[in-house]
C-alpha positions as CSV (number, residue, x, y, z in Angstrom):
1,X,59.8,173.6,169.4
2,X,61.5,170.3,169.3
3,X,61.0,167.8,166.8
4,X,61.6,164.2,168.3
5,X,62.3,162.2,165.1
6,X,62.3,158.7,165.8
7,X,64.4,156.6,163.6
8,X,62.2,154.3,161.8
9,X,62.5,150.3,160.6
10,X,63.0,151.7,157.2
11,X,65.9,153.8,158.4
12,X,68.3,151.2,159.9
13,X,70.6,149.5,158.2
14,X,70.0,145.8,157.2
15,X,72.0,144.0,159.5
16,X,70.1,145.9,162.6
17,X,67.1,143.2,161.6
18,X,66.5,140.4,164.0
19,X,65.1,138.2,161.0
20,X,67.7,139.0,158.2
21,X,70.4,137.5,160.9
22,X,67.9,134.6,161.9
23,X,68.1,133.4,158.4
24,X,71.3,133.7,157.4
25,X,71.8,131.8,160.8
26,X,69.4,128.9,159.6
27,X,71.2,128.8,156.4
28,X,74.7,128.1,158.0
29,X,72.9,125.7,160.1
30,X,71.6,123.7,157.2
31,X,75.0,123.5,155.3
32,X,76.9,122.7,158.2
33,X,74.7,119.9,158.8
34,X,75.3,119.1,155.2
35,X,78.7,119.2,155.4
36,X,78.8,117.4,158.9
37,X,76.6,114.6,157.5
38,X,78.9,114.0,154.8
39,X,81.8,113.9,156.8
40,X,79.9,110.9,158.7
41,X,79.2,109.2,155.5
42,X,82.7,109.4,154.0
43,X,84.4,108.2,157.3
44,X,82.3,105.9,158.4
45,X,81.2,103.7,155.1
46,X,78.4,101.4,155.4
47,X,80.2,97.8,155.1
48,X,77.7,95.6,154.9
49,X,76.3,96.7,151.3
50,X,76.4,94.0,148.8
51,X,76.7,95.1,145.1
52,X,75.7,91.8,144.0
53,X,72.4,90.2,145.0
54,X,72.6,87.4,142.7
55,X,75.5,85.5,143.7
56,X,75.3,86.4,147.4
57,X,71.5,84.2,146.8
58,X,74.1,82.0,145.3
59,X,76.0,81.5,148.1
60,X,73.5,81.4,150.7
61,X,71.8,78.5,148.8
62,X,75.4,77.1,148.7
63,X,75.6,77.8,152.9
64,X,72.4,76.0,153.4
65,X,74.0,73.0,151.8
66,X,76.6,72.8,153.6
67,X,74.3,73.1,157.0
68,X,72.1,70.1,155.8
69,X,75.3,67.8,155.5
70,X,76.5,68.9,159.0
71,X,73.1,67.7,159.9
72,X,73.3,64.9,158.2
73,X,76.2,63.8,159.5
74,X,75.2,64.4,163.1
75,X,77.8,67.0,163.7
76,X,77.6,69.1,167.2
77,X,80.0,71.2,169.2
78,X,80.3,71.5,173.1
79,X,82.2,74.9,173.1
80,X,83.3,77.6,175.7
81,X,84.9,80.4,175.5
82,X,86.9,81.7,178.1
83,X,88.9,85.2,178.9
84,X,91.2,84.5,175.7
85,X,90.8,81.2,174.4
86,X,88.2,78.8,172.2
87,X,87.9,75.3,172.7
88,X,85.9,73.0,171.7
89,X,84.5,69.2,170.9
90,X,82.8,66.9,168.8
91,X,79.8,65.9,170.7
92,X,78.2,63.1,168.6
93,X,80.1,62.7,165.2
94,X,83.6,62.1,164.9
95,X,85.7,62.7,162.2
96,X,87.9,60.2,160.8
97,X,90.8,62.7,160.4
98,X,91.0,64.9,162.8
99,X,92.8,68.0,160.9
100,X,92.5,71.3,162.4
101,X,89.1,73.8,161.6
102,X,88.5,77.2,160.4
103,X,86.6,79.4,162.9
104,X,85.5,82.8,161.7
105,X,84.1,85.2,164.4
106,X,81.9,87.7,163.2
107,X,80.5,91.6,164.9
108,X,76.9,91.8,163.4
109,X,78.2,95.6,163.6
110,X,81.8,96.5,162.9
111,X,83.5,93.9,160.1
112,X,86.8,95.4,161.3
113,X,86.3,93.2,164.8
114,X,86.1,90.1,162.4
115,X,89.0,87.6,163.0
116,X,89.8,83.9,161.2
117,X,91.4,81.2,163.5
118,X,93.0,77.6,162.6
119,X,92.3,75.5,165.3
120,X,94.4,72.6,165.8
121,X,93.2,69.0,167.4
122,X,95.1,69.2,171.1
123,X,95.3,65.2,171.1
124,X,93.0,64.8,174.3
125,X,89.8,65.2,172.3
126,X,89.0,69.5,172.1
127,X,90.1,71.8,169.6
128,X,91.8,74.6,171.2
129,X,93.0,77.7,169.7
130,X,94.3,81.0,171.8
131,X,91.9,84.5,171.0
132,X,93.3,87.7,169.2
133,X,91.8,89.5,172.3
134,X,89.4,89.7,174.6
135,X,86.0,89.6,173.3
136,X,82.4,90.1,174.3
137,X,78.8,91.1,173.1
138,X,76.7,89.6,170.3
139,X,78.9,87.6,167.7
140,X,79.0,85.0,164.8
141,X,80.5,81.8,165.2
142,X,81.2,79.5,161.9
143,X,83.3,76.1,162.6
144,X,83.8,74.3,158.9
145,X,86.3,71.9,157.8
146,X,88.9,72.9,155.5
147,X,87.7,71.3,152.9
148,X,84.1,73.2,153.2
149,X,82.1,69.8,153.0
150,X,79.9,71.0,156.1
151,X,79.1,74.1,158.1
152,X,78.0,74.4,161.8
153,X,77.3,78.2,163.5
154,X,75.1,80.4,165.3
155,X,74.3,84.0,167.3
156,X,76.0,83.7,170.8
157,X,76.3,86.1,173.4
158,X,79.5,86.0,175.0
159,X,80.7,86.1,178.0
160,X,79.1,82.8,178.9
161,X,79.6,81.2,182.6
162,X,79.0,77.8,181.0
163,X,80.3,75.6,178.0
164,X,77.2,75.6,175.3
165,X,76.2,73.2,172.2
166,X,76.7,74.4,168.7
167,X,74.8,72.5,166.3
168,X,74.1,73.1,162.6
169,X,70.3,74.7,162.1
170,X,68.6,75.3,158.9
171,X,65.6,77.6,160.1
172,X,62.9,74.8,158.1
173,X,64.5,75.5,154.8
């Protein structure tokens, strides 16, 4: 007579059992998420955190002041933007010096496609300054004076076919 012993689930070793290795694989999962998440976090550092509410309310009140003496003073821009270079105009106002601008080009995104120009009166009329490099998508243009006595600037989409008109807007406030 022959005995047919059939090894039974208590009989097999541990790591024979589907769910032991199923979670010990979800585990690993969940870490190496963890540890990929962090990885994200550290290289990738959100930027546009600000540690100090009070004074930036401070300086956008500050901004808005600026923007209500551009309008004030009946300041616009006709502007284009071609493959590598800014110019641009006085449309209405005219300044009684006519000493060269700071422009600041902002990414709503990525702060390290930021750039600063000084942009120099070109005699005939336009401000004209060359580009760091090529640039297109959603952006942030600021044109003040050196002196900070007035502030134009809004969203643009770039590239543009035609020139467009900047001119200072306070959004009712």
């Amino acid at each position: 007579m022959q005995s047919s012993i059939q090894p039974s689930a208590e009989n097999t070793p541990w790591y024979k059992h589907f769910w032991v290795w199923w979670i010990i694989g979800a585990k690993v999962a969940v870490i190496s998420a963890c540890f990929y998440t962090g990885w994200l976090i550290y290289n990738n550092p959100a930027s546009m955190v600000i540690d100090d509410y009070y004074k930036e309310g401070r300086t956008i009140n500050l901004q808005l002041t600026k923007v209500a003496r551009a309008e004030e003073l009946g300041i616009a821009f006709d502007v284009s933007i071609s493959e590598r270079q800014l110019m641009f105009r006085f449309t209405e106002y005219e300044p009684q010096q006519r000493a060269a601008l700071h422009v600041v080009m902002y990414h709503p995104t990525l702060d390290e496609k930021d750039f600063e120009l000084r942009v120099p009166h070109a005699g005939d009329g336009w401000y004209r300054a060359e580009l760091p490099r090529e640039i297109s998508g959603h952006w942030r243009i600021i044109i003040e004076p050196f002196d900070e006595e007035w502030r134009v600037s809004d969203n643009i989409q770039l590239p543009q076919e035609e020139n467009f008109t900047l001119a200072p807007e306070n959004y009712g406030v």
